[in-house]
C-alpha positions, 0 to 999 in steps of 0.5 A: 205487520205481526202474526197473532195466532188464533187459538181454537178449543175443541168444541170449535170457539175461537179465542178471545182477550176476554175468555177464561181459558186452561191447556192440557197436556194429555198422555197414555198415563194422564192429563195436566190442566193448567192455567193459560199461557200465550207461549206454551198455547203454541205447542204442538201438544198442548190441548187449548180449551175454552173454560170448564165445560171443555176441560170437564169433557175431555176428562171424561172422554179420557177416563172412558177411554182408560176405563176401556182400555184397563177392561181389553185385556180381561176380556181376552183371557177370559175368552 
């Protein structure tokens, strides 16, 4: 009998033949969108997510979270 992984987006969906779905590959320095791929899915560090919603929402969480992290250090040496 063959294995056949499910995939899971962030937001919990699980995947389908028929969703429009993208990986991501994030870092410290950034986030890569790309397109589905069966065999790069299966990494360990590769983001799996459902469509755009998902996509957009983990590029604002990221850009908060950059946004946050460039503004730490002013706030220590002003203090």
């Amino acid at each position: 009998m063959a294995v056949i992984p499910v995939y899971t987006c962030l937001c919990g969906v699980q995947k389908k033949s028929t969703n429009h779905w993208v990986l991501a590959s994030v870092t410290p320095s950034g986030i890569t969108f790309m397109p589905w791929d069966w065999k790069l899915a299966k990494s360990d560090d590769i983001v799996v997510l459902c469509g755009e919603g998902c996509a957009a929402a983990l590029l604002s969480r990221s850009l908060g979270e950059w946004k946050q992290a460039a503004t730490e250090p002013e706030l220590a040496v002003t203090a």
